[in-house]
N, C-alpha and C positions, 0 to 999 in steps of 0.2 A: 893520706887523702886530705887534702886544702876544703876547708868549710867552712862557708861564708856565715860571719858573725850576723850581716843583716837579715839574711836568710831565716836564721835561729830566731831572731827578734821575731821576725816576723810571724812563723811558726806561734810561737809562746802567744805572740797577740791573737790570734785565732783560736788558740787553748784557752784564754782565759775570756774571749769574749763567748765564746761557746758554753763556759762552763756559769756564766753568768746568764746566760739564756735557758739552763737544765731546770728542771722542774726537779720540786724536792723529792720524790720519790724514784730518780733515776743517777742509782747509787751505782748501777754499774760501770754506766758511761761517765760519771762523776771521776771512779776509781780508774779507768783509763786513765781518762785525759791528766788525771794528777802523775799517774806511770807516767805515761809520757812530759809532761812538764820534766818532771826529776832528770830523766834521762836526757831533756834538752839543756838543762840547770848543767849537769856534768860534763855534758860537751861542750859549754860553752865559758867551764873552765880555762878551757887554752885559751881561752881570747883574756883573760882577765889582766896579762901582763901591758895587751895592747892599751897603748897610752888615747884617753878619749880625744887628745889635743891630737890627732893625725885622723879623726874621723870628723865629716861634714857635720854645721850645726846643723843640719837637714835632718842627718841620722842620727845625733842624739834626741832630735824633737822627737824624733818618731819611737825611738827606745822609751823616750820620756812617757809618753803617752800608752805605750805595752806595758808600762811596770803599775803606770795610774793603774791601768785596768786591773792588771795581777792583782794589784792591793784591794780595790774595789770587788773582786773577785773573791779575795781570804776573808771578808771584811763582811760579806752579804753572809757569811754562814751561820755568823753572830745575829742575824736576821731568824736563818733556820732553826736556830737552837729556845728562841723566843715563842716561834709558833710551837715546838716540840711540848711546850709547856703549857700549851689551850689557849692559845691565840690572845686574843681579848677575855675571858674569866673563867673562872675555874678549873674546872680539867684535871680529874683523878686524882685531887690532894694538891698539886701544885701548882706554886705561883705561876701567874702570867706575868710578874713584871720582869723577870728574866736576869736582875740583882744577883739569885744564886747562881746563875752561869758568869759570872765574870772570871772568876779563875779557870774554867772550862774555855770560854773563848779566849784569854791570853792563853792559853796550852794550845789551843789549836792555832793560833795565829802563828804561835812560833815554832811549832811543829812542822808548818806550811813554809815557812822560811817568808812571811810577813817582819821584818826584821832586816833580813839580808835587802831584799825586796824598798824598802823604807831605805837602808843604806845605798840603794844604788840610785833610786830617786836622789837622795842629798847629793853623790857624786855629780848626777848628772847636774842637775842645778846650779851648783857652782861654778864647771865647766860654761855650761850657756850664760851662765852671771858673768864670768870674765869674759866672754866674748862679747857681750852688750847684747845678749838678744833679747826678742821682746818679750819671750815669754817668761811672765813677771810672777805668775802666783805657779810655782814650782813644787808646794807642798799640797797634800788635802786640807782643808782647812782644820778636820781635826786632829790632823799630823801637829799642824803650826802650833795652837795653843800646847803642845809637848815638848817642843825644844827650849 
């Protein structure tokens, strides 16, 4: 059965803008949509041979812009893990400033495959940079300050 890589992309772009719209107490549809991501992650191995140089700079923009989201997506939960801890002060013993979750949130990020995610951002960038296209800031900007 032939499946369409844009297809996929597209798919993923609606998991992660969806899961970026959950409220933190909606841990069930949370844990879907992350099943589902994975299961779209592994189908979309077969395509990984496919060279980006035989797809439109149309459709890597647009891959580009699913994987921002992805990222922005893994990246807001370092958000959740902050309010987890009493928001602005106090709160059962612990900090709010959210300092002791940083090895918590690099576990989750790269759990999530924020990683792979960040590598395909780079691929695609490069690809639209040899092409001359316009779009110029390719990174998050707190991606940039890391490389």
């Amino acid at each position: 059965m032939a499946e369409d890589l844009d297809a996929l992309v597209r798919r993923m772009a609606e998991i992660a803008d969806e899961l970026v719209g959950l409220a933190d107490h909606e841990f069930e549809r949370s844990y879907a949509l992350r099943q589902e991501q994975d299961e779209l992650r592994s189908r979309a191995e077969v395509f990984k041979e496919r060279k980006d140089s035989s797809r439109t700079t149309e459709a890597l923009e647009a891959e580009l812009e699913v994987r921002r989201s992805q990222l922005q997506a893994l990246e807001k939960q370092e958000l959740d893990l902050v309010s987890m801890a009493g928001g602005s002060g106090g709160g059962g013993g612990m900090s709010a400033s959210g300092a002791e979750f940083g090895p918590i949130n690099e576990a989750i990020l790269s759990a999530a495959g924020a990683g792979e995610v960040q590598a395909r951002i780079a691929e695609i960038s490069r690809e639209l940079e040899r092409r001359g296209s316009q779009t110029t800031d390719h990174a998050p900007p707190d991606q940039a300050a890391d490389d």
